[in-house]
Backbone as JSON Lines, residues from 0, in Angstrom:
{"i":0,"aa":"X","n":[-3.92,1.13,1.93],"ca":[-3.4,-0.07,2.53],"c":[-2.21,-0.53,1.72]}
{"i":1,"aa":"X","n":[-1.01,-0.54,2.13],"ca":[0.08,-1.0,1.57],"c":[0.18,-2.31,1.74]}
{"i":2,"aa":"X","n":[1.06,-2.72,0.65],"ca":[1.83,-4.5,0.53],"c":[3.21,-4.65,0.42]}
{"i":3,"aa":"X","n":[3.62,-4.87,0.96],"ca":[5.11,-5.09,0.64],"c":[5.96,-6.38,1.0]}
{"i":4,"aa":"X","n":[6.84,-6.56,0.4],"ca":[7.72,-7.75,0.8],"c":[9.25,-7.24,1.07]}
{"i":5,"aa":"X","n":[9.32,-8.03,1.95],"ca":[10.52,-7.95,2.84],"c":[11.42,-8.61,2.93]}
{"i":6,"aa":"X","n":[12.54,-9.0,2.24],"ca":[13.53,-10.2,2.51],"c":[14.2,-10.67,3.55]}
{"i":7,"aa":"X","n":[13.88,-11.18,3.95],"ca":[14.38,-11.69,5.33],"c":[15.58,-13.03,5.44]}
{"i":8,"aa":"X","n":[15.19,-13.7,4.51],"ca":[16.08,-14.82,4.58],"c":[15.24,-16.02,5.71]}
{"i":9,"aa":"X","n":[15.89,-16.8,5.83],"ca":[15.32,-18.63,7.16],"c":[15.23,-17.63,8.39]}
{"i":10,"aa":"X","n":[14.69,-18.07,8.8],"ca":[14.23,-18.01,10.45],"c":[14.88,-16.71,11.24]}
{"i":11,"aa":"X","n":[13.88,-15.61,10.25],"ca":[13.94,-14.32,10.81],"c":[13.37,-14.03,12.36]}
{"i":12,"aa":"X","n":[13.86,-12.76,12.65],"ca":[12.99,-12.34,14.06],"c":[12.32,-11.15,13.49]}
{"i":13,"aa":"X","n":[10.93,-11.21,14.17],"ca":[9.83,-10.14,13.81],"c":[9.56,-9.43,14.83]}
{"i":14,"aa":"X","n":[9.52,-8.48,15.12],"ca":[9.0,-7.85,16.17],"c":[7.76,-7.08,16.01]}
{"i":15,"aa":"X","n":[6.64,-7.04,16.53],"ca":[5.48,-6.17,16.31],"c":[4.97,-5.4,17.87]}
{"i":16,"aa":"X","n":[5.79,-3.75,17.65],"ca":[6.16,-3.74,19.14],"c":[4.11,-2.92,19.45]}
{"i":17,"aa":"X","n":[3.22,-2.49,18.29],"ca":[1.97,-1.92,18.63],"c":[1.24,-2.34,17.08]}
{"i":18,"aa":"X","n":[-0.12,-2.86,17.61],"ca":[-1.22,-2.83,16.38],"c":[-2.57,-2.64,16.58]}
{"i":19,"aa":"X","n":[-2.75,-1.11,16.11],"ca":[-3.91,-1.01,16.65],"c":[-5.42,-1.49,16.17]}
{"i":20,"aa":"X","n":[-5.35,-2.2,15.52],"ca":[-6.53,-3.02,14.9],"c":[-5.86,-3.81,15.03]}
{"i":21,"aa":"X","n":[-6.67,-5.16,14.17],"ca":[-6.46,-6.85,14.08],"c":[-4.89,-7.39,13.81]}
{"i":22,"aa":"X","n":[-4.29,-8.35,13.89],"ca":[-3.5,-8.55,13.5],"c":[-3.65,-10.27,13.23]}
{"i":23,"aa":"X","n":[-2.95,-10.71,12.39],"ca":[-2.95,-11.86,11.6],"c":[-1.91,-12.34,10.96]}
{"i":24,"aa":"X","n":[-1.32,-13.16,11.74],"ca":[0.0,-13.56,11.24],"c":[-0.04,-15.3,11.06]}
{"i":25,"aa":"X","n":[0.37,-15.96,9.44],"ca":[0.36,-16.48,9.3],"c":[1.53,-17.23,8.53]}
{"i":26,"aa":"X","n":[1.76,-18.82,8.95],"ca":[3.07,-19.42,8.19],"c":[3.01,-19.19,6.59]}
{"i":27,"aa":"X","n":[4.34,-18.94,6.13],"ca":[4.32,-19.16,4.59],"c":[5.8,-19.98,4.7]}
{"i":28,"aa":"X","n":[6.11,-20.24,2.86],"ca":[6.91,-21.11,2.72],"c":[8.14,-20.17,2.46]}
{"i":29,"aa":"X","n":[8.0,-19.11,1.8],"ca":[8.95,-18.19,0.84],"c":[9.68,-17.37,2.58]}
{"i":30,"aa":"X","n":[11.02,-17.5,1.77],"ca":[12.2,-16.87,2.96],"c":[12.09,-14.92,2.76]}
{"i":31,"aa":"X","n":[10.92,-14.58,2.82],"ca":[10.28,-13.35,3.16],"c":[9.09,-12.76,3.78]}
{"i":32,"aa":"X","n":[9.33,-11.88,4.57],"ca":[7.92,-11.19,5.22],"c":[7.2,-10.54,4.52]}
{"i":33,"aa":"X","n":[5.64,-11.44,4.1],"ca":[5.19,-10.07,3.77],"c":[3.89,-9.86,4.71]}
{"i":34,"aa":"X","n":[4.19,-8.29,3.97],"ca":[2.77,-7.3,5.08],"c":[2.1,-6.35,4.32]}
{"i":35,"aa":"X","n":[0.54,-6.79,4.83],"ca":[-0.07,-5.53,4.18],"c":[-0.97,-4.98,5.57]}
{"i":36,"aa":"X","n":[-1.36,-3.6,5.14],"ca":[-1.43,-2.72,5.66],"c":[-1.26,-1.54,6.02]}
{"i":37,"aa":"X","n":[-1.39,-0.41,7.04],"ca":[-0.94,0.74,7.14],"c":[-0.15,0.36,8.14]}
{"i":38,"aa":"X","n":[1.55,0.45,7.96],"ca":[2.09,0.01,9.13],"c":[3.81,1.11,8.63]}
{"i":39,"aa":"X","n":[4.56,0.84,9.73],"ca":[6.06,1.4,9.64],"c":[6.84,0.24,9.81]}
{"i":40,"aa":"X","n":[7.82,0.08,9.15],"ca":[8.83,-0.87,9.46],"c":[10.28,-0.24,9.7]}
{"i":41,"aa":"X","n":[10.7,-0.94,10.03],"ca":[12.18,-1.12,10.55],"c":[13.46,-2.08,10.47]}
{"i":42,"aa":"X","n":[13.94,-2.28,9.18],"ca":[15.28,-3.45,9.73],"c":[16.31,-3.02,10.16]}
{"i":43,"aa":"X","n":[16.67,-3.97,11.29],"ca":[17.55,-3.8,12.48],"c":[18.48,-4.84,12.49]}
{"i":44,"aa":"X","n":[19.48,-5.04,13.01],"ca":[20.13,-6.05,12.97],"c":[19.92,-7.13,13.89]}
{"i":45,"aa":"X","n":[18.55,-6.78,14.36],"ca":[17.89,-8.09,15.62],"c":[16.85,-8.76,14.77]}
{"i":46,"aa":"X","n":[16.44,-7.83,13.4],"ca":[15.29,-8.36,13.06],"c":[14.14,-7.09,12.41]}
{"i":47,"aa":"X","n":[13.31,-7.63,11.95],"ca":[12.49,-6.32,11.39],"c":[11.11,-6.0,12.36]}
{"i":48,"aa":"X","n":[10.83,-4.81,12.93],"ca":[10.51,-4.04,13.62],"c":[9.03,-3.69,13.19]}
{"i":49,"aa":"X","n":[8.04,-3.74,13.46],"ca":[6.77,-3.28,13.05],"c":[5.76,-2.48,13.77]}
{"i":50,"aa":"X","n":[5.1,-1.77,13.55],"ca":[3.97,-1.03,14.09],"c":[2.62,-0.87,13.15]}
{"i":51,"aa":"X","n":[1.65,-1.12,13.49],"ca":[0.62,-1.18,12.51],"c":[-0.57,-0.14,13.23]}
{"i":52,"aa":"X","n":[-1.05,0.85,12.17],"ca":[-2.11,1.92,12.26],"c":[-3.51,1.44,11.4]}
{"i":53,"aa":"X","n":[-3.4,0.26,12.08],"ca":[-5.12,-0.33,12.26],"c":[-4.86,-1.76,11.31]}
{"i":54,"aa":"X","n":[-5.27,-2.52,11.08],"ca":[-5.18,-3.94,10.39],"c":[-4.2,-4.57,10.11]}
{"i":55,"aa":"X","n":[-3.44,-5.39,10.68],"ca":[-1.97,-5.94,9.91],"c":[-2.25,-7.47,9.5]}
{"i":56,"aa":"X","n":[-2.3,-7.34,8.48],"ca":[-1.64,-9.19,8.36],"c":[0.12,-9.42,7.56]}
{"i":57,"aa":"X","n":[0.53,-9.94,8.39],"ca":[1.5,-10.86,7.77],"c":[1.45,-12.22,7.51]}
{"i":58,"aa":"X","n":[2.78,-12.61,6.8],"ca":[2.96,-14.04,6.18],"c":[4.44,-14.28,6.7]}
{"i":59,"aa":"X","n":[4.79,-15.04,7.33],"ca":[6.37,-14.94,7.92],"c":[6.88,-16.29,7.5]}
{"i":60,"aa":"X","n":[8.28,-16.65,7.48],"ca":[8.54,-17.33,6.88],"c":[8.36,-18.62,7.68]}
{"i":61,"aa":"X","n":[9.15,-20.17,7.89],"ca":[9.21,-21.05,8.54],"c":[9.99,-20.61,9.43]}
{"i":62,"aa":"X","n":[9.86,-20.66,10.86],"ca":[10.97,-21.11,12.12],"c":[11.16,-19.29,12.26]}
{"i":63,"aa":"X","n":[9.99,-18.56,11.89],"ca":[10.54,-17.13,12.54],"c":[9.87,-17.0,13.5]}
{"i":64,"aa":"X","n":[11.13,-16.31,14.39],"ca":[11.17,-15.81,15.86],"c":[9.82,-14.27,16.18]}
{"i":65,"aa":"X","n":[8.79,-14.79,16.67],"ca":[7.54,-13.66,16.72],"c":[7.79,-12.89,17.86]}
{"i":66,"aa":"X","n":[7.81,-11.82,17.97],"ca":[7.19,-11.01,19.11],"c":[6.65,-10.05,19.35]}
{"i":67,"aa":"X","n":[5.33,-10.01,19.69],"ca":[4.09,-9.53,19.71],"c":[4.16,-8.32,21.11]}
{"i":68,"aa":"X","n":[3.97,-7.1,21.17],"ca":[4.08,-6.3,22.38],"c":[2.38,-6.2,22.72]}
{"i":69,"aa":"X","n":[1.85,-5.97,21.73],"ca":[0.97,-5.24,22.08],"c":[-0.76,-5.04,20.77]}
{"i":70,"aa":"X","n":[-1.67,-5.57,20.9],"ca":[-2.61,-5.72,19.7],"c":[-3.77,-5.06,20.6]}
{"i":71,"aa":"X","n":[-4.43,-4.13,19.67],"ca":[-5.32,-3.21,20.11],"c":[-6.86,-4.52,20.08]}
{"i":72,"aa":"X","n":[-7.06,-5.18,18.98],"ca":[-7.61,-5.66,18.47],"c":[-7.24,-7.28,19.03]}
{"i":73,"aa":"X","n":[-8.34,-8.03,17.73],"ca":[-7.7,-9.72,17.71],"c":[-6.45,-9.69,16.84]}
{"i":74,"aa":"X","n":[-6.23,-10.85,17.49],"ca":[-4.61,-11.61,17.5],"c":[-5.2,-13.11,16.83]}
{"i":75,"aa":"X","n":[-4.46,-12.93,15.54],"ca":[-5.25,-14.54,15.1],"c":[-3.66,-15.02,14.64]}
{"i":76,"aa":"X","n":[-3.28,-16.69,14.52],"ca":[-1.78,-16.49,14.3],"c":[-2.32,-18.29,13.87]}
{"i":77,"aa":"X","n":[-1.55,-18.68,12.41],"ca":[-1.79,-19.97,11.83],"c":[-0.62,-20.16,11.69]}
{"i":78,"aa":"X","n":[-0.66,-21.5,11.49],"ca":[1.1,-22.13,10.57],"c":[2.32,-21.34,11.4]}
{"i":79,"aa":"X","n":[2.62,-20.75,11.9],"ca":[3.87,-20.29,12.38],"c":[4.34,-21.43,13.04]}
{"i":80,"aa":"X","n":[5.51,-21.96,12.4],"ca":[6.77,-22.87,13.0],"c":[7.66,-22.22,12.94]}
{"i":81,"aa":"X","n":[7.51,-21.6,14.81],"ca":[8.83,-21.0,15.43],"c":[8.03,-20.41,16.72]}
{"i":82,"aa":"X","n":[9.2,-19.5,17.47],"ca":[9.14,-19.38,18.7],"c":[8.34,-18.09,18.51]}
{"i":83,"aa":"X","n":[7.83,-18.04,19.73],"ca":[6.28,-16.65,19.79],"c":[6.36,-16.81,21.36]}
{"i":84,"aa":"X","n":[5.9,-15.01,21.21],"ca":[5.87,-14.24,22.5],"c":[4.69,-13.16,22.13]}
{"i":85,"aa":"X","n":[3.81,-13.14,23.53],"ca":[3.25,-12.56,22.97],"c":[2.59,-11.81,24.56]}
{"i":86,"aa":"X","n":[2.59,-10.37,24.42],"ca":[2.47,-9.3,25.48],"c":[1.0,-9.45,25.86]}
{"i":87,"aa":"X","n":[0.28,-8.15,25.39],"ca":[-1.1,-7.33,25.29],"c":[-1.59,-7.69,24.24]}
{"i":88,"aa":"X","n":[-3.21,-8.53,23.85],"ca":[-4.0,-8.84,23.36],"c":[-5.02,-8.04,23.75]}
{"i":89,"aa":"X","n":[-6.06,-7.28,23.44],"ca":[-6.85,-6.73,24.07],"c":[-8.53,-6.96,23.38]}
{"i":90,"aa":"X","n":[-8.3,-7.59,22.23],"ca":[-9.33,-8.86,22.11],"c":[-9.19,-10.04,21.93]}
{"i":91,"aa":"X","n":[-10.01,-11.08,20.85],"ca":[-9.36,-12.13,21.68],"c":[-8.39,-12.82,20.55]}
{"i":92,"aa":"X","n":[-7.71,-13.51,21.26],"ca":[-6.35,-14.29,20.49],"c":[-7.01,-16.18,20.42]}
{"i":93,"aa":"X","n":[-6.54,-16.03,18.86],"ca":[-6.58,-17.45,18.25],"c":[-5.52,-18.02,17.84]}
């Protein structure tokens, strides 16, 4: 299970286009993403790109832009101040 941090800077866009287990995304204060888990990333110039191979949690910063394609699992999501989208849940979302 990896950890990593991601610099993102204020009010990044996240994309999480598949997760096939749980996912858990929650507000933090610090102007970086972090994630643990077995996952791939991607920075793009829209934003950083994610896919997760079974459990993801993140920590995203204030006022980042979420978008969720697709969670095999639950979808649990706290503290996020900012805009969220969110596709396929396929258990249940909190």
């Amino acid at each position: 299970m990896g950890k990593e941090r991601i610099e993102t800077g204020k009010a990044p866009q996240i994309f999480v286009g598949a997760c096939d287990g749980d996912l858990v995304i929650r507000g933090g204060s610090e102007p970086a993403l972090l994630v643990r888990g077995e996952y791939m990333a991607e920075e793009k110039a829209g934003g950083v790109h994610l896919s997760g191979r079974g459990d993801l949690r993140l920590i995203v910063p204030s006022g980042t832009v979420v978008n969720v394609e697709e969670v095999s699992g639950k979808l649990i999501v706290r503290g996020v101040a900012g805009a969220f989208e969110i596709g396929r849940v396929y258990g249940d979302a909190v």
